[in-house]
C-alpha positions in Angstrom: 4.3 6.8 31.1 0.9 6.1 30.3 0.0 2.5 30.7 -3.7 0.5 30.0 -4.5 -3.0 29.6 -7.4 -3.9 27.2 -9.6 -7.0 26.6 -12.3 -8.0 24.5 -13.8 -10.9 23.0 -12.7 -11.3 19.4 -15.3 -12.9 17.0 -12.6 -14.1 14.5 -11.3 -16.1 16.7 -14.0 -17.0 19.3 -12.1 -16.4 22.4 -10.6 -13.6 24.4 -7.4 -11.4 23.6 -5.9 -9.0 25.4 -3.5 -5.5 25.0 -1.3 -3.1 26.7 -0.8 0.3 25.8 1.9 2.0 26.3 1.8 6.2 25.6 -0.9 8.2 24.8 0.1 9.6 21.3 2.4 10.3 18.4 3.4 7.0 15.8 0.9 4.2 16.8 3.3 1.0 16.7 1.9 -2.4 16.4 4.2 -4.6 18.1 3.8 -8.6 18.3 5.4 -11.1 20.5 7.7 -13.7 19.7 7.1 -17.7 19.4 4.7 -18.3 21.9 4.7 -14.7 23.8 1.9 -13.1 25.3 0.8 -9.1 25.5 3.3 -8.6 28.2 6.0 -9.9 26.8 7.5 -6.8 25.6 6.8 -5.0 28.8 8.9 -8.0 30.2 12.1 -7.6 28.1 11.8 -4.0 29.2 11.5 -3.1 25.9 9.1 0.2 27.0 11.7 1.4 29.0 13.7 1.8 26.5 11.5 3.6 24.6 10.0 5.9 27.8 11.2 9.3 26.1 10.0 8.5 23.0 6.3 7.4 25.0 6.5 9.9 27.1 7.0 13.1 24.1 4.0 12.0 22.6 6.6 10.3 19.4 5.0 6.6 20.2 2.5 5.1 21.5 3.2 1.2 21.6 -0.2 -1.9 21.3 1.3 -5.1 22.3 -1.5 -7.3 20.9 -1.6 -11.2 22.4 -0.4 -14.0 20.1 -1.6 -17.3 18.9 1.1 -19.1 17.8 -0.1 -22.4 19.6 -3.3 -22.5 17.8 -1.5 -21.7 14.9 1.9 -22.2 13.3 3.1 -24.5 16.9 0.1 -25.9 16.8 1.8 -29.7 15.5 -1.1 -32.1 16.3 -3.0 -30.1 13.9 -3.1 -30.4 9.8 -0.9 -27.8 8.5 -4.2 -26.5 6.4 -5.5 -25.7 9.7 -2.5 -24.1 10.9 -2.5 -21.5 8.3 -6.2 -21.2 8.6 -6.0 -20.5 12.2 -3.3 -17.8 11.3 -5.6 -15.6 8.7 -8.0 -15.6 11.4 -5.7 -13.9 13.6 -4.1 -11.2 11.0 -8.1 -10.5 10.5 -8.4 -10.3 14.2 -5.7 -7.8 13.3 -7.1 -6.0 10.7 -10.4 -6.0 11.6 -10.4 -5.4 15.6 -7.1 -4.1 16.5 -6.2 -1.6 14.1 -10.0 0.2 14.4 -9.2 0.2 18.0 -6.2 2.0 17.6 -7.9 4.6 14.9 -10.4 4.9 17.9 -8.2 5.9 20.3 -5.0 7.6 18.1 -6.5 9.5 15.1 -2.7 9.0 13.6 -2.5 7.3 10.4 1.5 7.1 10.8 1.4 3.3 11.6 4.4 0.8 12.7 4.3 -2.5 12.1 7.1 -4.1 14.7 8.4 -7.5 16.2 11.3 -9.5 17.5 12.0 -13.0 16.0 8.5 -14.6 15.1 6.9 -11.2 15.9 9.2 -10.1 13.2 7.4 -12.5 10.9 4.3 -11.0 11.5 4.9 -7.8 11.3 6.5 -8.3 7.7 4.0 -10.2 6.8 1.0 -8.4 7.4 2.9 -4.9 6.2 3.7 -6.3 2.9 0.2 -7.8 2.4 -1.5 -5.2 3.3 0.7 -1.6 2.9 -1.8 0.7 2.4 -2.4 0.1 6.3 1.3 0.8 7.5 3.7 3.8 6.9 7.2 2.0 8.6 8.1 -1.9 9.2 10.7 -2.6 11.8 11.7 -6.3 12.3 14.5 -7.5 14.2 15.5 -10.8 13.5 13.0 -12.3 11.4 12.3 -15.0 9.9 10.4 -14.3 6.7 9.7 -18.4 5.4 8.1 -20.4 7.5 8.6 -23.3 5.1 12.3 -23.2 5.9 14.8 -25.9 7.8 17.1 -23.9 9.3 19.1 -25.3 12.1 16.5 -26.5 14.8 14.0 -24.2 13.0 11.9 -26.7 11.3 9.6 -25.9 8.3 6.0 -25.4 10.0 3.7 -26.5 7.3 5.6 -29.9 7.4 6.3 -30.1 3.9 2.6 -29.1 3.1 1.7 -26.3 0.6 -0.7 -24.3 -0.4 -1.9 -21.1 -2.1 -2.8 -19.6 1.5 0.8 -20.8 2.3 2.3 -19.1 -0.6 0.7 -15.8 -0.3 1.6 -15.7 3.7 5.0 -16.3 2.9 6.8 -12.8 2.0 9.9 -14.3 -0.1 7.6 -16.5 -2.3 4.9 -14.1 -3.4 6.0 -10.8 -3.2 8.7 -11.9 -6.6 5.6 -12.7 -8.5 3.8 -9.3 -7.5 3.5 -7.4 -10.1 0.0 -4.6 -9.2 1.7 -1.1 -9.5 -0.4 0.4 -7.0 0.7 -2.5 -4.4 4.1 -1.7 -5.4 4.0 1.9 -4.9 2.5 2.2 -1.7 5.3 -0.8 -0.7 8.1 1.4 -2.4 6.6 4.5 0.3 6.8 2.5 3.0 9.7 2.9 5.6 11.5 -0.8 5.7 13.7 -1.6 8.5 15.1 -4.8 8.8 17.8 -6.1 11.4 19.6 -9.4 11.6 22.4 -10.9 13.3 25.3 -12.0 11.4 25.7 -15.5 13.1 22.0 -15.4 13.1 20.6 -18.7 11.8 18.1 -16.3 9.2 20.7 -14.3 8.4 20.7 -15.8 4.9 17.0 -15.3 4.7 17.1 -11.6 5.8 19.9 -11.3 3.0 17.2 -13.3 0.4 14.5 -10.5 1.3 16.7 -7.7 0.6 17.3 -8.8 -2.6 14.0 -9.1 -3.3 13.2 -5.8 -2.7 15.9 -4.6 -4.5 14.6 -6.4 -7.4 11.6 -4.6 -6.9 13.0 -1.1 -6.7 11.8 -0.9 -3.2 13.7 1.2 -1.0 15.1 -0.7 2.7 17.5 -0.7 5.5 19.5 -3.8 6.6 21.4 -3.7 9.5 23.7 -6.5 10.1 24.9 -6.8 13.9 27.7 -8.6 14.9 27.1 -12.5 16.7 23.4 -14.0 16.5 21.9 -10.8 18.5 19.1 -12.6 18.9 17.6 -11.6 22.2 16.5 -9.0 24.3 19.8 -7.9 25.5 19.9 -6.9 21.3 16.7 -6.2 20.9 16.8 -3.6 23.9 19.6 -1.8 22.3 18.2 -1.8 19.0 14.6 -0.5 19.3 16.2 3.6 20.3 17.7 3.0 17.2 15.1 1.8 14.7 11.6 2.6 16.3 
C-alpha cells in the first residue's frame, strides 16, 4: 500500500500542518481526526488496514489532514468569537491548500468527505457548506451542533452566538437554506451517516435526518446497536460505508 507523509507551511493559519497518504488512486477521501487527533491518528486505529483492498485496487486513496481543535473549538481560555474564527481559518486551510493538493496529485473529482466523532463534524460541515466540492459524506458518529449539552459534551461557544456560529452549525442553517442550486448539488450528493443507538448524539443524528428529509435530500442512517463509538466500530464500519 502506498504510503507518503506531507508537510508544508500553511499561510491561513501561520504554522505547519502535516498529511499522510494512503493509495495512489481511485475516490480521493478527505478524512479528519477526532477531538484533538493528529494526521496519524487514523493510521493508529488501523483504520487503513481495513481499507488495504480498497487502497490497494486503485478504489481509494485516503488524505488524513492534521487537526486544530486546540486552537479552535477546545481552545477554552480563548473568547468563543475567536474560537470560531480560528476554525474558518482551518476549513480555508482546507479549501484552499488541501483540496488543490489533492487535484495535484489525483486528477479525480469523485471526492469523500469522512470522519469519526468530531472528525464527523467536520466532514458534514464542510460538505454541506460547500457541495459543489464533494460527491459522498461519510460520518460516523457525529455530532452536528456544537452549541449542544449533551451528557459531558458541553456546548463549545459557551453560550455565545453568532452569525459565523450559525452558519457553521449544519442543523441551524441548512433549515433556512433555501438557493436551489445549493440544494441540488446537496440533493446529488451521496450522504452517509452512522450513529450509535446509545450514542449520546444519537438524537442529534435523528434531528439531521429530518432535516434533510424536509429538504427532499436523499441519505442513509445507519443505527448500530450500543454507543459504537470507537474504533473497534469505526473499524468495522468504514468496509462498509467508504
Amino acid at each position: 500500500m502506498n504510503r507518503e507523509y506531507h508537510k508544508w507551511w500553511s499561510n491561513h493559519l501561520e504554522r505547519e500542518m502535516e498529511i499522510l497518504v494512503f493509495g495512489h488512486a481511485g475516490q480521493r477521501v478527505l478524512v479528519f481526526p477526532t477531538r484533538g487527533g493528529r494526521f496519524y491518528e487514523y493510521e493508529n486505529l488501523r483504520m487503513p488496514q481495513q481499507l488495504k483492498k480498497k487502497i490497494e485496487e486503485g478504489k481509494l486513496q485516503l488524505y488524513c489532514v492534521d487537526g486544530i481543535d486546540g486552537e479552535s473549538f477546545y481552545c477554552f481560555w480563548a473568547h468563543p468569537s475567536g474560537r470560531i474564527a480560528r476554525y474558518i481559518a482551518y476549513e480555508n486551510y482546507i479549501l484552499q491548500e488541501v483540496l488543490p493538493f489533492m487535484d495535484k496529485k489525483n486528477p479525480s473529482q469523485d471526492t469523500v468527505s469522512h470522519g469519526c466523532s468530531l472528525g464527523a463534524f467536520h466532514a458534514a460541515n464542510i460538505a454541506f457548506r460547500h457541495p459543489d466540492k464533494f460527491n459522498k459524506l461519510v460520518a460516523f458518529s457525529g455530532r452536528f451542533d456544537l452549541t449542544l449539552n449533551v451528557e459531558y459534551f458541553r456546548d463549545l461557544f459557551d453560550g455565545y452566538y453568532s452569525e459565523d456560529v450559525y452558519f457553521n452549525t449544519p442543523t441551524h442553517f441548512l433549515p433556512n437554506l433555501e438557493c436551489e442550486k445549493t440544494l441540488n448539488q446537496l440533493r446529488e450528493m451521496e450522504i452517509t451517516l452512522v450513529i450509535g443507538e446509545e450514542d449520546p448524539f444519537y438524537e442529534n443524528n435523528r434531528v439531521m435526518s429530518s432535516i434533510l428529509d424536509s429538504k427532499q435530500i436523499d441519505h442513509c442512517l445507519y443505527i448500530w446497536a450500543e454507543r459504537a463509538h470507537r474504533g473497534y466500530y469505526w473499524r468495522r464500519m468504514a468496509p462498509l460505508y467508504l
